[in-house]
C-alpha positions in Angstrom: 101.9 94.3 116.6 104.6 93.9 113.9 106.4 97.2 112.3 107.7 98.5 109.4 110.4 101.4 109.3 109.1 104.0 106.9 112.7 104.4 105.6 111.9 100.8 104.2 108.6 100.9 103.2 108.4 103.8 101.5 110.8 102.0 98.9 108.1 99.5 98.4 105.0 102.0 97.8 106.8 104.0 95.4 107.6 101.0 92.9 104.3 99.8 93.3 103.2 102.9 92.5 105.7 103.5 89.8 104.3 99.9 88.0 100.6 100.4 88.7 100.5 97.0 90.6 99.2 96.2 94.3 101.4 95.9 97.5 101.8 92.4 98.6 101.8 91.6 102.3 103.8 88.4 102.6 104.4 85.8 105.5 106.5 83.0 104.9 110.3 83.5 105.1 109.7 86.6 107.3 107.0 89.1 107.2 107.2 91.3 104.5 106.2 93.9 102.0 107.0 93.8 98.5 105.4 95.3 95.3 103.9 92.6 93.1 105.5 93.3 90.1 108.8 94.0 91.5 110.3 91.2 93.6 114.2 92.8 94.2 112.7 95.6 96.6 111.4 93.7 100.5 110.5 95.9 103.4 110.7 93.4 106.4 109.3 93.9 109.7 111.2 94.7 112.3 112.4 91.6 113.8 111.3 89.7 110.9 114.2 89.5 108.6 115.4 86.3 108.3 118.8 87.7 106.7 119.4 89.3 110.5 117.2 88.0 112.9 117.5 84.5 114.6 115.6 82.0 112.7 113.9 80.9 116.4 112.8 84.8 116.9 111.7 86.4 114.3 109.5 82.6 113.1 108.2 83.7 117.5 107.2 86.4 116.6 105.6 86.4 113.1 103.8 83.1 114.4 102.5 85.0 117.4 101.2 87.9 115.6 99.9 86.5 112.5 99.3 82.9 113.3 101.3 79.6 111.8 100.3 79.8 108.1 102.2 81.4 105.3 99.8 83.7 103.6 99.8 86.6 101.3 97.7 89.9 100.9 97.1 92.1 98.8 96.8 96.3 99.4 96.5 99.3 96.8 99.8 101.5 97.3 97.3 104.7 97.0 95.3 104.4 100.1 95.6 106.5 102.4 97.6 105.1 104.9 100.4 104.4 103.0 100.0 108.0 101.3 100.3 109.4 105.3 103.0 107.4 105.7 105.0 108.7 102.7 104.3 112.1 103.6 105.2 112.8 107.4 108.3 109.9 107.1 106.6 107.6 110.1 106.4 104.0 110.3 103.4 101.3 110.0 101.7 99.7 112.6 100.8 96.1 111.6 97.9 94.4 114.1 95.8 91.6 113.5 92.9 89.9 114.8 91.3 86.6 114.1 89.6 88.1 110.9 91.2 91.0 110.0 94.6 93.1 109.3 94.9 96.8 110.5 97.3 99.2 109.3 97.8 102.2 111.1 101.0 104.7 111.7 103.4 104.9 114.4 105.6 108.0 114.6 108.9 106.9 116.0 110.6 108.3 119.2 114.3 109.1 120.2 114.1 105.9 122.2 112.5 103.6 120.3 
């Protein structure tokens, strides 16, 4: 399970919103977000971001959630999950199985 802080994300859905384009899931240097026309705005997972996690944990991680290969997919800004999201401020839930991705929403606690 990788996740994504709302705060970041939301960033994301808006420009891809903003330039009619898909959201592009992305693991390579990290796993990240990112709208397909816009390339300046990233919402990394947390633990994920190469700029401040140690190169040997977050490649652990991302390679032990979503396999070794670098991939990219593609999702429409407008579905409903990511509509959920921008509305009640909570983060996504990223899990994935042999043959498919599954986004769902995770509503942060004090302690998290």
């Amino acid at each position: 399970m990788l996740r994504f802080a709302a705060a970041n994300l939301s960033f994301v859905i808006h420009q891809a919103r903003f330039h009619h384009c898909q959201m592009m899931l992305v693991k390579d240097q990290g796993v990240y977000f990112l709208a397909e026309n816009d390339t300046d705005i990233l919402a990394y997972a947390i633990g994920c971001n190469p700029a401040v996690d140690k190169f040997d944990d977050w490649w652990e991680l991302s390679r032990k959630e979503l396999g070794g290969s670098d991939f990219v997919e593609y999702f429409n800004p407008h579905d409903p999950v990511f509509s959920e999201l921008l509305e009640k401020n909570v983060d996504l839930i990223l899990d994935a199985t042999p043959d498919h991705l599954i986004l769902s929403l995770f509503t942060p606690s004090s302690d998290s």
